[in-house]
LUMNUSE-410300 format. One line per 4 residues: number of its first residue (from 1); for each residue x, y, z of N, C-alpha, C. Coordinates in pm, whole numbers, plus 50000, padded with zeros to 5 digits. Layout:
NUM	X:Y:Z:X:Y:Z:X:Y:Z | ...;
REM end
This chain:
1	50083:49879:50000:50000:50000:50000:50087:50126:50000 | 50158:50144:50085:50270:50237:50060:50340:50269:49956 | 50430:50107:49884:50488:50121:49789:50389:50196:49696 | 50289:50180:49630:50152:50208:49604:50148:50351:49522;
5	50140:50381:49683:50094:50557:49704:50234:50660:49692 | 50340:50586:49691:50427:50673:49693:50493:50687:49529 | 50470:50532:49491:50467:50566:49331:50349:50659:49268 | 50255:50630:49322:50153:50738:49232:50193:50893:49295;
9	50251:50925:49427:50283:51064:49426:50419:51084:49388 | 50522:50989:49341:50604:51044:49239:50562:51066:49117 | 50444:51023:49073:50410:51057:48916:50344:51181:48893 | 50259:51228:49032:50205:51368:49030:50332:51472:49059;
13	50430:51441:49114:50555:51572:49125:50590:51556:49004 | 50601:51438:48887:50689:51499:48766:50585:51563:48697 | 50457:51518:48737:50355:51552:48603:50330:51712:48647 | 50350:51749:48771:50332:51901:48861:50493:51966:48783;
17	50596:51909:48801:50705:51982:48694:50690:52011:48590 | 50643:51874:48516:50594:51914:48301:50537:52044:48342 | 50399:52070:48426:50303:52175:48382:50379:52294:48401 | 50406:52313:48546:50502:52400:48613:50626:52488:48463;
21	50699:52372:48395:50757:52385:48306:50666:52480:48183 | 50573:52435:48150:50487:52461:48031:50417:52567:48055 | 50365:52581:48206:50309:52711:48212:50398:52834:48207 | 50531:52844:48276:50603:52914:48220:50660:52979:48087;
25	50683:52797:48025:50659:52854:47834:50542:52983:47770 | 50401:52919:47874:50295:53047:47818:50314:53139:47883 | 50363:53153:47985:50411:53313:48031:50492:53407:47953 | 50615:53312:47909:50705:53367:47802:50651:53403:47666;
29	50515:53317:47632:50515:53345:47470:50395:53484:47554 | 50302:53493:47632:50223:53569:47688:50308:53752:47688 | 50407:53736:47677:50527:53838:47723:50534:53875:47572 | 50595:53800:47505:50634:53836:47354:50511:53882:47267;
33	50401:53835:47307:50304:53872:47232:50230:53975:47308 | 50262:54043:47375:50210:54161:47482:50310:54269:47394 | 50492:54253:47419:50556:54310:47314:50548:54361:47207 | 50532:54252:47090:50496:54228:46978:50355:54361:46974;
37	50268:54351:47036:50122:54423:47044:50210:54609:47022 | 50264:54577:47116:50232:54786:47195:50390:54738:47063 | 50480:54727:47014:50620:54733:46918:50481:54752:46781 | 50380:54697:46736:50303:54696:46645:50183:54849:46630;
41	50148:54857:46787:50101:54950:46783:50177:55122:46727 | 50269:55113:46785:50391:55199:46799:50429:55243:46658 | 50467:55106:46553:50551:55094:46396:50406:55118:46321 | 50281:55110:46366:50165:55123:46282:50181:55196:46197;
45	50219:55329:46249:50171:55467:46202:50275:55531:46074 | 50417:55420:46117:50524:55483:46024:50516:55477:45897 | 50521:55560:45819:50509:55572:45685:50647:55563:45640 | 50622:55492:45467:50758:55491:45408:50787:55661:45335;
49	50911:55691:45362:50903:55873:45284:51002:55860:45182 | 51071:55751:45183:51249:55746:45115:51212:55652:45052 | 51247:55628:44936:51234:55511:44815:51361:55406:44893 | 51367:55286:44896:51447:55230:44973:51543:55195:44884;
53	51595:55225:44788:51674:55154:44662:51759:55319:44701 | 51657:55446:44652:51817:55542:44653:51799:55623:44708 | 51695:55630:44841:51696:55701:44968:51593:55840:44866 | 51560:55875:44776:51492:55987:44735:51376:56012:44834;
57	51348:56150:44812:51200:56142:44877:51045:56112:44774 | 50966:56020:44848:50875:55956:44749:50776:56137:44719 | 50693:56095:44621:50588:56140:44599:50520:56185:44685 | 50383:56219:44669:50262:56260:44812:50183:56112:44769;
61	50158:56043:44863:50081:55890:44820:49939:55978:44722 | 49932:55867:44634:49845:55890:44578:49726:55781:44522 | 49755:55654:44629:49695:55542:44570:49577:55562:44663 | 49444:55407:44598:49339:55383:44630:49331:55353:44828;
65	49225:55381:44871:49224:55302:45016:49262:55153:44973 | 49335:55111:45124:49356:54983:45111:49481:54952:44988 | 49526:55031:44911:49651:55006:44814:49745:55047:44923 | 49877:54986:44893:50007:55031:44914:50038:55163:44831;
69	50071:55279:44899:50121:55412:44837:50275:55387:44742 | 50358:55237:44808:50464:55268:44739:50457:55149:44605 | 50404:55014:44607:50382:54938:44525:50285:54988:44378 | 50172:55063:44493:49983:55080:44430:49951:54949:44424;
73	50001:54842:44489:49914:54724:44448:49801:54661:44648 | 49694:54616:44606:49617:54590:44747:49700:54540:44836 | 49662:54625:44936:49725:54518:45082:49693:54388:45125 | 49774:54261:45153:49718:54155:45223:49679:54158:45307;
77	49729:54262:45377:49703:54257:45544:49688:54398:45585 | 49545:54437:45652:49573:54589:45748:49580:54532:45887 | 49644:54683:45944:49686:54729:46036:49596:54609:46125 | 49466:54661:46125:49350:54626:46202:49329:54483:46222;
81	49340:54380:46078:49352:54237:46101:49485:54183:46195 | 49562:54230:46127:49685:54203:46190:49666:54237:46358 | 49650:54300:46429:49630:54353:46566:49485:54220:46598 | 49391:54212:46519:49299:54098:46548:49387:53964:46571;
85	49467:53892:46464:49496:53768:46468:49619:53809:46629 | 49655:53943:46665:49758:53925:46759:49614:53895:46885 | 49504:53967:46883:49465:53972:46990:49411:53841:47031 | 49391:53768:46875:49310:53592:46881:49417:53534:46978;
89	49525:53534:46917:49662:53455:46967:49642:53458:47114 | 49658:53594:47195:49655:53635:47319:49515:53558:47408 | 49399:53571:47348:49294:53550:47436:49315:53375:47391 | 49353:53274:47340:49394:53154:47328:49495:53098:47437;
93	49562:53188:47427:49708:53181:47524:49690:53184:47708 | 49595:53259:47698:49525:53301:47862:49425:53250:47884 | 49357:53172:47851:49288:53068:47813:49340:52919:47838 | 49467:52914:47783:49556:52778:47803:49593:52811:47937;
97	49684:52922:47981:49724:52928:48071:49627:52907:48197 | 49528:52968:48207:49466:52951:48314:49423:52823:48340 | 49381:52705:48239:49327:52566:48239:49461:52528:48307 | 49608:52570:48280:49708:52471:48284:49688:52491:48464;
101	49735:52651:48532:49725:52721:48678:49603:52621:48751 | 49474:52579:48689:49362:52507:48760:49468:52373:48748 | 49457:52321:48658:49520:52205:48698:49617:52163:48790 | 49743:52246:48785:49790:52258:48865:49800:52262:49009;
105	49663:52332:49038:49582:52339:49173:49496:52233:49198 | 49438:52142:49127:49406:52025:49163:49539:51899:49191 | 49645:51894:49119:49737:51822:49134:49810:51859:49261 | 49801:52004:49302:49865:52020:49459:49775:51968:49556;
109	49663:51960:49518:49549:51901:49627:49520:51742:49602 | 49566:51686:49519:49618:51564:49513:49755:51483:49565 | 49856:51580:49537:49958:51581:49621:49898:51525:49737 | 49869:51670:49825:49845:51653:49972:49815:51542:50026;
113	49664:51475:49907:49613:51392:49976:49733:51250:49971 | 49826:51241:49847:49873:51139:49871:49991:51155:49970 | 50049:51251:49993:50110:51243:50139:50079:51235:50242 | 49944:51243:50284:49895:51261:50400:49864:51076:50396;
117	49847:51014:50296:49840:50878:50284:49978:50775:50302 | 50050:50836:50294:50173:50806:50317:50240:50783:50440 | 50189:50910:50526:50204:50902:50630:50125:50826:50736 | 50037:50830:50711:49934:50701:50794:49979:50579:50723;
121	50022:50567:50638:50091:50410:50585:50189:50401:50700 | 50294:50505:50715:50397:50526:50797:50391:50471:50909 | 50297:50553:50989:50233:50512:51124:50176:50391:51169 | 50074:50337:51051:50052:50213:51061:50151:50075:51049;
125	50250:50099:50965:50365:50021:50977:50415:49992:51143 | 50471:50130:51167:50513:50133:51303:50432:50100:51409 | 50279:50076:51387:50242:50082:51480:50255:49922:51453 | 50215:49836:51336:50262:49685:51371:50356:49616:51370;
129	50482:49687:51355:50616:49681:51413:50612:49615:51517 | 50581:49764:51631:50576:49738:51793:50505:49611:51833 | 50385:49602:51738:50288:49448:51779:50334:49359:51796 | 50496:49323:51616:50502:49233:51605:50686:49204:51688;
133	50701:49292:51739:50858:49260:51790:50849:49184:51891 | 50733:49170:51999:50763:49081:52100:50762:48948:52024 | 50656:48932:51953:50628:48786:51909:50795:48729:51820 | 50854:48865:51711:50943:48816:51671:51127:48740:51802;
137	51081:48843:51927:51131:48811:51999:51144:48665:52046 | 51010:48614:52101:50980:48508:52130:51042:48353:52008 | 50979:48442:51889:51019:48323:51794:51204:48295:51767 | 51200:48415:51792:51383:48410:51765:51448:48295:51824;
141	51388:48306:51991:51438:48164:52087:51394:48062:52074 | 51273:48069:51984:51247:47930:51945:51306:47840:51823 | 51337:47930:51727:51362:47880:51621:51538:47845:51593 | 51526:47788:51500:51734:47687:51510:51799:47801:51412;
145	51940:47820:51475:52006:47906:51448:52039:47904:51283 | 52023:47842:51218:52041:47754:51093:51977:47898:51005 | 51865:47925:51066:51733:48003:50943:51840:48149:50989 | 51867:48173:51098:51928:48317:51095:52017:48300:51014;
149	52132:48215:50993:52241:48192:50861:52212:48210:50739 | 52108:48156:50752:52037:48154:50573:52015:48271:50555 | 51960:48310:50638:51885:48486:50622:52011:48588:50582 | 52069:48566:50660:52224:48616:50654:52259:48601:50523;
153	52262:48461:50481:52294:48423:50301:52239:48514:50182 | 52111:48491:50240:51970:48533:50113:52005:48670:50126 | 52065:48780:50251:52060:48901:50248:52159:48942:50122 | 52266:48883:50164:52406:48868:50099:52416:48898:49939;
157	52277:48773:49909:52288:48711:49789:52212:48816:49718 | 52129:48843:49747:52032:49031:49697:52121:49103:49666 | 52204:49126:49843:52295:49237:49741:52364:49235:49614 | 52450:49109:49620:52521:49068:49512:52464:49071:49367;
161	52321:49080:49375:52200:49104:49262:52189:49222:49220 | 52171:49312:49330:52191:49477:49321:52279:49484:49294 | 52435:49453:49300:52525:49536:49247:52548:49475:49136 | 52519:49320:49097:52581:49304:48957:52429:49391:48879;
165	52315:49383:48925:52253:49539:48789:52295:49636:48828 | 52361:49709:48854:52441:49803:48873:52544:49817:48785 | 52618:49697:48775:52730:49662:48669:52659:49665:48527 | 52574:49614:48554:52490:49575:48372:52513:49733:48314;
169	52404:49811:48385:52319:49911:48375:52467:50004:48339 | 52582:50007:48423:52688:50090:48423:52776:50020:48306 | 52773:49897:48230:52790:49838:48119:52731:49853:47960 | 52587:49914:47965:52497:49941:47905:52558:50093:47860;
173	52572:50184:47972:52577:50292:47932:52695:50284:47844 | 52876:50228:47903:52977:50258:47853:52944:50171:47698 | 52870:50083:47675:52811:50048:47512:52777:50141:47457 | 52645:50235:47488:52589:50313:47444:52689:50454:47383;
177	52829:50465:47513:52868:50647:47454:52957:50546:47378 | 53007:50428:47383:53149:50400:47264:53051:50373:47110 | 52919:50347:47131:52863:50342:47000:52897:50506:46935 | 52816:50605:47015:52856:50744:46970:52976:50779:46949;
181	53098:50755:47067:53232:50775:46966:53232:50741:46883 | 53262:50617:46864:53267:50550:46669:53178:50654:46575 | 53040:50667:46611:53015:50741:46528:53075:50897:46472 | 53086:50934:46602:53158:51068:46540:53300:51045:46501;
185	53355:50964:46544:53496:50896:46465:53480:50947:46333 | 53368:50876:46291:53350:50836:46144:53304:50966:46102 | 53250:51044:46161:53186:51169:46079:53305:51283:46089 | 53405:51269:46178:53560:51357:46207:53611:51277:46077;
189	53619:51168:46073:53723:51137:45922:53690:51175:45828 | 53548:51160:45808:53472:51233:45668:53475:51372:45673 | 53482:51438:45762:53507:51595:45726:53664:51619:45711 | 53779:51521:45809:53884:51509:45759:53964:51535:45599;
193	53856:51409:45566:53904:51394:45413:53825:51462:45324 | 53726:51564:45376:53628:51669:45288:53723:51781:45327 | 53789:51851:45413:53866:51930:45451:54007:51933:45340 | 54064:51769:45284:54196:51737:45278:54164:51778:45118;
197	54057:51708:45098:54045:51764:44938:53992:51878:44914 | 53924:51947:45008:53904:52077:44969:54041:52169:44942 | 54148:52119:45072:54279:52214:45093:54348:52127:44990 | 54348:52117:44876:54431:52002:44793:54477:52158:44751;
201	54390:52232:44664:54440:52330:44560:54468:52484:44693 | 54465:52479:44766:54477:52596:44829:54644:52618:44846 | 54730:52708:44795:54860:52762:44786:54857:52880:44917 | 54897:52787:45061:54962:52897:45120:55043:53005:45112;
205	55116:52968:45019:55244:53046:45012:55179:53143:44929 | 55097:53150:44789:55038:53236:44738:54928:53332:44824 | 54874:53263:44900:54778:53346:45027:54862:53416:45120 | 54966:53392:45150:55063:53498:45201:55096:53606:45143;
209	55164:53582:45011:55214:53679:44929:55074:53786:44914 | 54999:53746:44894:54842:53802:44798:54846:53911:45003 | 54848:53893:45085:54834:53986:45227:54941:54054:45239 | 55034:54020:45189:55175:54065:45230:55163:54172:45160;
213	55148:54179:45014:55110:54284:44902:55022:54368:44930 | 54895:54329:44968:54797:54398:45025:54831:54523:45158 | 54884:54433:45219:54943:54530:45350:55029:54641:45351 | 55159:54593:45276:55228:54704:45203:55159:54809:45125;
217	55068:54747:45020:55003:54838:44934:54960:54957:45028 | 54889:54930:45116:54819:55025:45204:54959:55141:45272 | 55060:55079:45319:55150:55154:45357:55195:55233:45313 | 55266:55184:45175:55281:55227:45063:55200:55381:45022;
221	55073:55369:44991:54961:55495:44987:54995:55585:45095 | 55055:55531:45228:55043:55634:45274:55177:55686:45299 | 55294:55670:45272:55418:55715:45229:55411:55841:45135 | 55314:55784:45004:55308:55854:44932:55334:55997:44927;
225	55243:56075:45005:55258:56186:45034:55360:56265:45162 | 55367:56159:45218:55486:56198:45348:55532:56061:45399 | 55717:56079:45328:55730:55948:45320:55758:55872:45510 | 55774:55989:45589:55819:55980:45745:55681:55866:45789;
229	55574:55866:45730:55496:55787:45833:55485:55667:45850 | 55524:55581:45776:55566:55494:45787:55728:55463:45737 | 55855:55442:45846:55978:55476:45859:56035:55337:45837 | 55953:55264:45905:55982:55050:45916:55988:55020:45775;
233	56013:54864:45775:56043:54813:45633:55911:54789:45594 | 55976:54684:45477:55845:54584:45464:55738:54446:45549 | 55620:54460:45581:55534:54340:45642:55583:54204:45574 | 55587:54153:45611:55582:53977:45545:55486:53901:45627;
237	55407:53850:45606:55315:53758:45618:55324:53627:45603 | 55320:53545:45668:55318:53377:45722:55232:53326:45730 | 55152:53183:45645:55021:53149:45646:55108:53027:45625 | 55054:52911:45747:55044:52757:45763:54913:52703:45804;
241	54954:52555:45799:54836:52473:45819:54787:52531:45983 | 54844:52560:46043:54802:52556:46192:54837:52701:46259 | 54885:52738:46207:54908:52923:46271:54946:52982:46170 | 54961:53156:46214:55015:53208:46095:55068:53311:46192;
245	55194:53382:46127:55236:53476:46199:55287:53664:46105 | 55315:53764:46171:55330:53861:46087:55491:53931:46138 | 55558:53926:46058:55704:54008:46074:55722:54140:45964 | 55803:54237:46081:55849:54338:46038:55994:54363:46051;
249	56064:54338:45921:56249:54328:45925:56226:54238:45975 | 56187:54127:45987:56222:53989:46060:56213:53988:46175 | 56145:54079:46276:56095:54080:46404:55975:54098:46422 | 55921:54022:46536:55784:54033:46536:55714:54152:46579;
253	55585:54188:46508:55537:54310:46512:55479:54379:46628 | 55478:54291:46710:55404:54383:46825:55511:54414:46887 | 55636:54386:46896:55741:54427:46976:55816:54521:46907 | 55863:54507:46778:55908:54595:46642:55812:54751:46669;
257	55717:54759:46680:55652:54861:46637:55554:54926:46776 | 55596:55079:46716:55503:55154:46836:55353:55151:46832 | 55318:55227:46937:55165:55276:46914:55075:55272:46792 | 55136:55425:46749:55134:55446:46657:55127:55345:46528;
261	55268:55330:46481:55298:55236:46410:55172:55078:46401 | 55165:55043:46525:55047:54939:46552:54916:54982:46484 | 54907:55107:46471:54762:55132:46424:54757:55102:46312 | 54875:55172:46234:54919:55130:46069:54873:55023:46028;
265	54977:54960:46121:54957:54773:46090:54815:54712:46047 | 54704:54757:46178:54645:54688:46166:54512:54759:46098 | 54517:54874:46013:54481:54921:45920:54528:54877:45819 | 54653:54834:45790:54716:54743:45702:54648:54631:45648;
269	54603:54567:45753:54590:54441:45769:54396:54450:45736 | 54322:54527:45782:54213:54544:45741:54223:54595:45574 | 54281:54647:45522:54339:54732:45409:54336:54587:45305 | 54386:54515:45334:54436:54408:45280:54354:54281:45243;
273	54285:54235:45330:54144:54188:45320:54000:54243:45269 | 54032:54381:45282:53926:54427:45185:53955:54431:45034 | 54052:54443:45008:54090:54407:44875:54075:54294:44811 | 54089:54185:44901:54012:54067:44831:53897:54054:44790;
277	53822:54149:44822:53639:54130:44749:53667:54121:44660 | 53583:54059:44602:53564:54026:44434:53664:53961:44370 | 53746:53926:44459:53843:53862:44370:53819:53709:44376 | 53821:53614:44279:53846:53506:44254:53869:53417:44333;
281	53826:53299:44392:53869:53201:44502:53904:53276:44630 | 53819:53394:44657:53808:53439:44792:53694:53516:44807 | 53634:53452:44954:53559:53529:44982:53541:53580:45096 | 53592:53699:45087:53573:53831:45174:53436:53908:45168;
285	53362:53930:45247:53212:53999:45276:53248:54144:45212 | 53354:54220:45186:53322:54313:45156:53317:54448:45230 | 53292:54467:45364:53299:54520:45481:53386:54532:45582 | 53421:54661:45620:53503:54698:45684:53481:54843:45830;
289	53464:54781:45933:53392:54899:46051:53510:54926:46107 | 53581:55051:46123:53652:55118:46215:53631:55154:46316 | 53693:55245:46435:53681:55273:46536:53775:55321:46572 | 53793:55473:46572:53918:55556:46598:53911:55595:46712;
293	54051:55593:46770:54073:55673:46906:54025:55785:46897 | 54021:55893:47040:54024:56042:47036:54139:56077:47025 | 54295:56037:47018:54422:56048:47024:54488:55946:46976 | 54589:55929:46902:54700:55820:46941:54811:55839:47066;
297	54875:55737:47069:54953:55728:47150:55075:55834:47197 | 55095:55860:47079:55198:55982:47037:55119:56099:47103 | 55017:56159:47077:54949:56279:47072:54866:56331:47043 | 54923:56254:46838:54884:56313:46724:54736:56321:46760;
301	54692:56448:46700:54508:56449:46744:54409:56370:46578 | 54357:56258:46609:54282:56256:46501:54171:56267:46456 | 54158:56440:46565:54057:56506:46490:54101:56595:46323 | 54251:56610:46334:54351:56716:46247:54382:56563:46135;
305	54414:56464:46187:54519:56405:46088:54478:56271:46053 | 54310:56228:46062:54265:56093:46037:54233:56083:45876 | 54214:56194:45830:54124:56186:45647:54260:56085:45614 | 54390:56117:45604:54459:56069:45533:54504:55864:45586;
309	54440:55855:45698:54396:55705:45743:54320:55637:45654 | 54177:55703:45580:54036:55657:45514:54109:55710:45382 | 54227:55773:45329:54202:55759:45157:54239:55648:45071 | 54345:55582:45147:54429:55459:45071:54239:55383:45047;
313	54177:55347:45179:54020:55300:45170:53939:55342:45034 | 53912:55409:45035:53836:55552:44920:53879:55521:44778 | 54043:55495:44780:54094:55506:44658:54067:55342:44559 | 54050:55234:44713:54050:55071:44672:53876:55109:44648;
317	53782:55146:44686:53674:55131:44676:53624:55184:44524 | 53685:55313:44516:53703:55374:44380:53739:55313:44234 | 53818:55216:44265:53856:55096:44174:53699:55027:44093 | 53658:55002:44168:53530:54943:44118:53575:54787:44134;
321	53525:54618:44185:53440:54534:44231:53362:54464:44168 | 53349:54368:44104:53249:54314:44096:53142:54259:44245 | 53213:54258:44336:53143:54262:44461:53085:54403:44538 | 53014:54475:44575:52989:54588:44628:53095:54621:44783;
325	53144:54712:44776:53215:54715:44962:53193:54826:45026 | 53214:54838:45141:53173:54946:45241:53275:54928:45309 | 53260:55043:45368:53343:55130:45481:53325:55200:45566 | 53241:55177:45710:53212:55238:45806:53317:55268:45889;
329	53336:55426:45946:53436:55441:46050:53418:55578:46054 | 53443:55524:46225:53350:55631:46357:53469:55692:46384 | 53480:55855:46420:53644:55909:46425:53605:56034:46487 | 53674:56151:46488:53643:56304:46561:53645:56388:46438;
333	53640:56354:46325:53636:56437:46200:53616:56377:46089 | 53718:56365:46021:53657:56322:45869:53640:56430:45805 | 53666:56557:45807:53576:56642:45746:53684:56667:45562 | 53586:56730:45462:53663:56721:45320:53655:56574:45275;
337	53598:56497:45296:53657:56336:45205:53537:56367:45145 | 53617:56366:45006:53462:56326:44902:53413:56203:44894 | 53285:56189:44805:53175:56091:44812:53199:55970:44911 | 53134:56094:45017:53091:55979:45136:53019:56039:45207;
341	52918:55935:45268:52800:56009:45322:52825:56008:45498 | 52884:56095:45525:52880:56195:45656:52802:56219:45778 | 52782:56132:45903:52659:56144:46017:52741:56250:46108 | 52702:56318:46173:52755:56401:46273:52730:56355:46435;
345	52736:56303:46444:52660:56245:46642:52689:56343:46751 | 52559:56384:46763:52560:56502:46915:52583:56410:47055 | 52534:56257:47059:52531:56236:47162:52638:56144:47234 | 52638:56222:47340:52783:56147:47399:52712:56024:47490;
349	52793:55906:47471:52748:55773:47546:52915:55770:47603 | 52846:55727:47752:52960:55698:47867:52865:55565:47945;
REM end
C-alpha cells in the first residue's frame, strides 16, 4: 500500500514539473506577444518617405484606400487584422494558461492527499512493528540458528544482485557512449578527408604573398605623400596549416613597432582583406567597421590628421568590384573626404 501511494505521488511531482515547466513557456510566449502588440502599435503609424533603393524622397501617396502608396498594388494585410489575429493569439494563450494554473491546483490538492496517505501508511507500519517485535522476539528463541544463517545468506545474495545490475546498467551505458564515439569517429574522418580535398588546391604560400602585398600596398599609399609615416620596412606575412604569423624586418610586430605604428599595421591588415572582394577564390564579405581613438599614443590628434587614414580606403573602393564594399568608421572628424555620406553624432554615450 505504501509502495503504492508513493509511486503514484512520484508521478504527480513529475507531472506538477511538466506543467510547472509549460506554464512558464505560456508566460514567456504571453510576454512576447504583449511586446509584439504595443512594438506593432507603435511601427503602425510609420510611413515609408524614402524610396528604399536610393533614399529619394517619394511622391505625396496617391493610391486607392487599402493600396500600398509605394507598390499601388492591394494590401494583404491591414493594420487592424493584423492587431485581430495578435489579439486571437493572446485570448487563446490566457485561456491555456489559466486551464494549465487550475490544473495545477488540483494536482497540489492531490499531492496533499497522497502524502497525508503516506504518512498514515507510515504510522501504521510502526504501529505493527511494535505488535510484532515481541512475538518476533519470542520466535527468535524458538527457532534453530540455521534460518538466521540463511537469512544472513539470502541478504548477501540480493545484494550481490543489486550490484551486479548496477554493473549491467553501468555496462549498458559505457556500450551506448562507445557506439557514439565510433560514430563521430567516422563523421571527424569524413570531414577530415572533405577538409583534405578541399585544401588540395589551396597555395599557402600564394595566400601569404596576395596579404603581404595587400598590406604594404596600404603603407605604401600612405608614404606617398609623406614618406616619414611609415619609417619600418616591409610586412611579410606567414600562412600555415596551423598558425600564421606577421614580421616586420624579421621581428615580430608587436614588439618591432610603436603605438602608433600598431595602428598602421592593423589598418594594414584590414586594408588588405578588403581588397580581396571580388576577387576570385576568395571570399571576403566586403565590409570593413573602424573605430578611431580620440588620440593616438603619440598625441597626434585625430581630429587634424585621420582623412589621410580613410584615403588609401576611398581610393580601393574607387577601383570598382564586381562585389559591392563598404566602409564604416566612427572618428572626431573626417571632414573634406569626398563621396561619402557623413553622420555628425551630438550624443555622447559613457
Amino acid at each position: 500500500m505504501r509502495e503504492a501511494t508513493e509511486r503514484q505521488l512520484s508521478k504527480i511531482r513529475n507531472r506538477l514539473a511538466d506543467l510547472e515547466d509549460y506554464r512558464q513557456a505560456l508566460k514567456s510566449e504571453l510576454d512576447r506577444l504583449n511586446r509584439a502588440k504595443a512594438a506593432g502599435d507603435i511601427l503602425a503609424d510609420i510611413k515609408i518617405t524614402h524610396c528604399p533603393a536610393c533614399d529619394q524622397p517619394l511622391d505625396e501617396p496617391s493610391s486607392k484606400p487599402g493600396h500600398c502608396h509605394l507598390c499601388r498594388r492591394p494590401k494583404a494585410l491591414s493594420n487592424a487584422d493584423s492587431s485581430k489575429r495578435v489579439d486571437f493569439e493572446f485570448e487563446q494563450l490566457t485561456e491555456e494558461s489559466n486551464e494549465v494554473v487550475d490544473l495545477i491546483s488540483r494536482l497540489r490538492m492531490d499531492e496533499s492527499n497522497r502524502m497525508r496517505e503516506v504518512g498514515e501508511a507510515i504510522e501504521e507500519i510502526a504501529r505493527i512493528e511494535s505488535i510484532l517485535r515481541p512475538v518476533r522476539a519470542a520466535s527468535a528463541a524458538i527457532l534453530p540458528p540455521e534460518i538466521s544463517i540463511i537469512d544472513q545468506q539470502i541478504g548477501r545474495l540480493e545484494e550481490q544482485i543489486n550490484q551486479l545490475g548496477r554493473i549491467k546498467g553501468a555496462l549498458k551505458l559505457r556500450d551506448n557512449l562507445s557506439a557514439q564515439i565510433d560514430k563521430i569517429a567516422q563523421e571527424v574522418k569524413a570531414l577530415d578527408a572533405e577538409i583534405a580535398e578541399t585544401g588540395e588546391g589551396v597555395s599557402l604560400s600564394q595566400a601569404s604573398d596576395v596579404l603581404t602585398d595587400g598590406m604594404n600596398s596600404y603603407l605604401n599609399a600612405l608614404n606617398a605623400h609623406h614618406p616619414d609615416r611609415w619609417p619600418e620596412g616591409a610586412i611579410r606575412v606567414r600562412l600555415e596549416e596551423r598558425r600564421f604569423g606577421f614580421t616586420v624586418q624579421d621581428a615580430k610586430w608587436s614588439a618591432k613597432l610603436g603605438a602608433t605604428l600598431q595602428a598602421y599595421f592593423l589598418l594594414s591588415y584590414h586594408y588588405a582583406l578588403m581588397s580581396l572582394s571580388g576577387q576570385p577564390n576568395y571570399n571576403y564579405p566586403g565590409l570593413v567597421i573602424l573605430d578611431f581613438p580620440p588620440t593616438f599614443a603619440d598625441g597626434v590628434e585625430v581630429a587634424d590628421k585621420e582623412n589621410y587614414i580613410i584615403e588609401p580606403f576611398q581610393e580601393l573602393m574607387n577601383r570598382g568590384t564586381d562585389l559591392p564594399i563598404q566602409l564604416i568608421a566612427a572618428g572626431r572628424s573626417f571632414e573634406g573626404i569626398q563621396i561619402a555620406h557623413r553622420l555628425k553624432l551630438k550624443q555622447v554615450w559613457k
